[in-house]
C-alpha positions, 0 to 999 in steps of 0.5 A, a space after each residue: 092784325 086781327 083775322 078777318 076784319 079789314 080795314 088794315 094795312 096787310 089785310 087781304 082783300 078779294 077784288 071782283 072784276 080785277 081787270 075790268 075799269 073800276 077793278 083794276 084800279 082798286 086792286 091798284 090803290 089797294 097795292 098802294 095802300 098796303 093791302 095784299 089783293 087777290 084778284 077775282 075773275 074767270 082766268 083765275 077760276 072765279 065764276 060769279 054765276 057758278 057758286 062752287 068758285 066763290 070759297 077759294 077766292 074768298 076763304 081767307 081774305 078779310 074784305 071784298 070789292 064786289 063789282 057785278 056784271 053787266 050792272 049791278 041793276 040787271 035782274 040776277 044781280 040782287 039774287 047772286 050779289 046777295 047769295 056770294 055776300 052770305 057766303 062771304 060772312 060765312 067764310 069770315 068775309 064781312 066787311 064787303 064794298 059793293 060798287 053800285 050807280 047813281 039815281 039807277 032805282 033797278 040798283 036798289 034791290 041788290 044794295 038791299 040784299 047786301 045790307 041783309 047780308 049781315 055783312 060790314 057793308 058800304 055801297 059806293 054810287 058812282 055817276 057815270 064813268 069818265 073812262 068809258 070814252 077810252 075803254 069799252 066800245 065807245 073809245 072805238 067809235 070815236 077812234 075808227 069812226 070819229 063819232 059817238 052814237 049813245 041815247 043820251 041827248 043834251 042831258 048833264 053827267 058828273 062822268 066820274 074818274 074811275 080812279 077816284 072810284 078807286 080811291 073812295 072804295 079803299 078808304 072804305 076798306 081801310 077805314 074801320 067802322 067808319 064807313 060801315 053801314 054807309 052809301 057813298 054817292 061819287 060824281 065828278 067835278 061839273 057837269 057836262 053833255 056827251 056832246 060837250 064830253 066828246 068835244 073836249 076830246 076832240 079839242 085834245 086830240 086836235 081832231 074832228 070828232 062828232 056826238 050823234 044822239 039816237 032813239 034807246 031803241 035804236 041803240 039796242 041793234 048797236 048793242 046787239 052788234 058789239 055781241 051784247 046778248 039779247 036779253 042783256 040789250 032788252 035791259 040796258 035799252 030800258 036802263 039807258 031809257 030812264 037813266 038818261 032822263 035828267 036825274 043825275 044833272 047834279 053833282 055829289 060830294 062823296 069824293 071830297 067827303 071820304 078824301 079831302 079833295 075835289 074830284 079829278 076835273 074830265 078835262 084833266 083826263 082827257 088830256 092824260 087818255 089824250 097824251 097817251 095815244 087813246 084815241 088816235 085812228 
C-alpha cells in the first residue's frame, strides 16, 4: 500500500462523528472493509471548532469521512470544512468523503471549499435519513408521547437508510480514482410523507401513533426545548423552511449506481427498529 492515498484495504481512515448515525456506520462498513478507523469526536480529543485538534486525529491516516455539526449547511460550516480539509492535504490526507444534503442550496458554499481544497474529494447528498425516527429527538416524541410534531406537512421524502449512506461513502474510499471529483446524490427507495412514515411505524408496533404538522416557527420553541441554542434554532427554523417545500419528492439513484442494489426499502427498517424494541413506551 502506498502511504497516504486511500482507497486500499489497510488504509486508515479518519471518521468524523463516529458516534453519531451516519459515523458510526461508516466507521462500521469501514471495519468490514478492511480499513483501519480512527474515530474522531471530542471524547477522543477532536474539536471541529478548535483547529489545534485537528493534526493528531489526521497525521497519518490516508482518508477521511468528514460529517459536520449541526449541518453541513450552517454559516461556519463552509469556513471550518474548508480550513480542516487544507490541513488534512497538508498532513498527506487528500482523499477526503464529505457527507452533504440533498436539494439544501445553504450546503453548497461548504462542497465548494472542499473541492478547493485541493483534496481527492466526493461529496455524498443524502436525502433525508430513515434513522432520524429511532435516534435523536424524534423517536422520543413517537416513544413517550405516541406523536411526531416536524414542519413537514404533506411533502414527499426518499428517507434514506443510513446504513447505505455507509455503504456508498466507502465505496468511495475504496474506490481509487474512480469517485474522486464526484457528487453522489443517495435517497431511499419510494417516497413517503412523515405522515405516511409515522404510519408504518405504528403498523409495526401495533400501536396508536400520530403525525401533526406545524408552522417552521413554531417548531423553533420545540428546538429550543430539546436544548438546541438559539442561533442554531434561527437556521434550522429557515433550513426547515425551504428545505420542506417539495424540492426532494424524487428519487435519486446514487445507491444503485455506486452499489449494484437498490436501496434498503423504509418499511424494511422500520420492522428491524421495530423488532428490536426502538419505540416501545
Amino acid at each position: 500500500m502506498t502511504q497516504n492515498t486511500g482507497g486500499t484495504q489497510g488504509s486508515t481512515v479518519v471518521v468524523t462523528g463516529a458516534s453519531g448515525r451516519t459515523g458510526s456506520r461508516v466507521a462500521e462498513a469501514a471495519r468490514a472493509a478492511g480499513l483501519t478507523v480512527r474515530a474522531a469526536s471530542r471524547a477522543r480529543g477532536f474539536d471541529w471548532h478548535d483547529g489545534s485538534t485537528w493534526p493528531q486525529v489526521l497525521r497519518g491516516a490516508d482518508a477521511a469521512y468528514l460529517v459536520y455539526p449541526s449541518d453541513v449547511g450552517a454559516p461556519d460550516a463552509a469556513e471550518t470544512v474548508g480550513h480542516l480539509a487544507r490541513e488534512a492535504v497538508g498532513l498527506g490526507v487528500r482523499r477526503l468523503v464529505l457527507l452533504s444534503a440533498r436539494g439544501e442550496q445553504q450546503a453548497r458554499p461548504t462542497e465548494e471549499a472542499l473541492r478547493a481544497s485541493g483534496a481527492d474529494w466526493t461529496v455524498v447528498r443524502a436525502a433525508w435519513f430513515a434513522q432520524n425516527f429511532s435516534e435523536g429527538p424524534l423517536v422520543a416524541e413517537l416513544r413517550e408521547h405516541g406523536e411526531l410534531v416536524f414542519p413537514a406537512g404533506a411533502v414527499r421524502e426518499p428517507f434514506v437508510d443510513a446504513r447505505d449512506i455507509a455503504d456508498v461513502v466507502v465505496a468511495a474510499l475504496t474506490g481509487g480514482e474512480r469517485y474522486v471529483g464526484q457528487v453522489v446524490e443517495v435517497s431511499g427507495a419510494r417516497l413517503l410523507t412523515f405522515g405516511e412514515a409515522v404510519a408504518e411505524v405504528a403498523e409495526a408496533m401495533g400501536r396508536e401513533l400520530s403525525y401533526r404538522e406545524v408552522p417552521a416557527g413554531e417548531y423553533g420553541e420545540r428546538l429550543a426545548g430539546f436544548g438546541v441554542p438559539p442561533e442554531e434554532v434561527d437556521f434550522l427554523v429557515d433550513l426547515f423552511a425551504s428545505l420542506l417545500d417539495g424540492r426532494n419528492a424524487h428519487l435519486s439513484d446514487g445507491v444503485r449506481q455506486v452499489l449494484g442494489r437498490e436501496p434498503r426499502d423504509f418499511g424494511d427498517f422500520v420492522r428491524e427498529a421495530a423488532a428490536a424494541g426502538v419505540w416501545k413506551p
